[in-house]
C-alpha positions as CSV (number, residue, x, y, z in Angstrom):
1,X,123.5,95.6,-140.8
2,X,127.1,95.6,-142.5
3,X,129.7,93.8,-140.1
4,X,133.6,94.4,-140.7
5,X,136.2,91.6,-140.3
6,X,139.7,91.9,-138.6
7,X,140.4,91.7,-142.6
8,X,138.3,94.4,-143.6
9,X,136.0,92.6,-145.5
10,X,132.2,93.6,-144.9
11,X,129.6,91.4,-144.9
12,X,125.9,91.2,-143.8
13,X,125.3,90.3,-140.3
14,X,123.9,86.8,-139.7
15,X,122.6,86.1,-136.6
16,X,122.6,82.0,-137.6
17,X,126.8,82.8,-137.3
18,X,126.1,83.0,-133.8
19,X,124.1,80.4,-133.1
20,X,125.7,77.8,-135.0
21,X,129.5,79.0,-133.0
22,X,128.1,78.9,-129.5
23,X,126.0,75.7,-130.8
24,X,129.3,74.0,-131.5
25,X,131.3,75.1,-128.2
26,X,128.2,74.4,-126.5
27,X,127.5,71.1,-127.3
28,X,127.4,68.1,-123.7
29,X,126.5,71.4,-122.0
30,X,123.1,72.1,-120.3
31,X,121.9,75.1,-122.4
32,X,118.7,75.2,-124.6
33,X,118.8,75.6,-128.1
34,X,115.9,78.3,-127.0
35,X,118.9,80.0,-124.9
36,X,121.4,79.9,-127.8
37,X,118.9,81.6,-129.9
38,X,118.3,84.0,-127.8
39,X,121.5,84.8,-126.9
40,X,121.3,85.4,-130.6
41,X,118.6,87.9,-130.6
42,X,120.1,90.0,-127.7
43,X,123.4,90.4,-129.8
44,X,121.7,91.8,-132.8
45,X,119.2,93.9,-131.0
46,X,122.6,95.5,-129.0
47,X,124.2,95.8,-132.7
48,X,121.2,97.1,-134.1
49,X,121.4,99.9,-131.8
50,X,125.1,100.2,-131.4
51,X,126.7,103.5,-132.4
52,X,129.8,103.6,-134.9
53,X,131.6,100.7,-136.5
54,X,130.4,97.2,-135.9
55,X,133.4,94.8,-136.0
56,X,133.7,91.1,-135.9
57,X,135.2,91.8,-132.5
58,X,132.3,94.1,-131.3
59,X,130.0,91.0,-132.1
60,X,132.4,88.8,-130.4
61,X,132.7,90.7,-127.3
62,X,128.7,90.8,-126.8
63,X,128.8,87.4,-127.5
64,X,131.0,86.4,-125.0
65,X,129.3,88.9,-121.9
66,X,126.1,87.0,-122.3
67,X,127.9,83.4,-122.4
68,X,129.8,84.5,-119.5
69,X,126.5,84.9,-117.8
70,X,124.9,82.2,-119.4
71,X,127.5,79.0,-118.9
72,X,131.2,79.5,-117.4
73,X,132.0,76.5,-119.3
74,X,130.7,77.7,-122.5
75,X,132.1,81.1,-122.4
76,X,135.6,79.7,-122.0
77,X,135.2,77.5,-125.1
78,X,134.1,79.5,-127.3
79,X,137.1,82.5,-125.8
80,X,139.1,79.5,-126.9
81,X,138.2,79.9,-130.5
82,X,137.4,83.3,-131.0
83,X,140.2,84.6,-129.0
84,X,142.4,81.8,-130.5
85,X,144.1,80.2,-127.6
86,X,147.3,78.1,-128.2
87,X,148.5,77.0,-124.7
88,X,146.6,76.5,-121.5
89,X,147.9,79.5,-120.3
90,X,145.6,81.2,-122.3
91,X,143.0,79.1,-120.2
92,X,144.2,80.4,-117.4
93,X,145.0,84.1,-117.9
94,X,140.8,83.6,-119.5
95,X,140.1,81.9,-116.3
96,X,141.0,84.8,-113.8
97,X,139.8,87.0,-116.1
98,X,136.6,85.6,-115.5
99,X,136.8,85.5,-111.9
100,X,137.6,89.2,-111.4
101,X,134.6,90.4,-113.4
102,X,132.3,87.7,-111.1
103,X,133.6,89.9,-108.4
104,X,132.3,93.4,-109.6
């Protein structure tokens, strides 16, 4: 699998990408290495499958669906890098963001 960056370079997928990010954001939290990893697996069985182009920002999304159910904590630090926040409104806007899809 070929993944394209918001620059438009391509480059293989690499699962060890995603494990080592959410290892980073996750780190004082209580989630497994195990859980990471297969956090891991799930995102590159859904790519694997997925139809059309597969971005950075595909990955990134899928990412952060699971995290969301996974750790609340976690998903909002790793949002804060991938999503590149730069004032706590960010946080916030993220925040109730989060609540509203808890709701559905």
């Amino acid at each position: 699998m070929v993944v394209m960056k918001s620059n438009g370079v391509r480059q293989p997928f690499d699962r060890a990408k995603i494990i080592a990010g959410v290892g980073a954001a996750g780190k004082g939290r209580p989630v497994s290495i195990d859980q990471i990893e297969r956090l891991a697996e799930d995102v590159e069985d859904e790519m694997r499958f997925a139809e059309g182009d597969l971005t950075t920002e595909r990955v990134g999304r899928a990412v952060l669906e699971r995290l969301r159910l996974l750790d609340e904590v976690l998903y909002l630090r790793f949002a804060s890098v991938y999503k590149g926040f730069d004032a706590a409104s960010d946080f916030q806007r993220e925040l109730s963001l989060l609540k509203k899809l808890q709701k559905a």
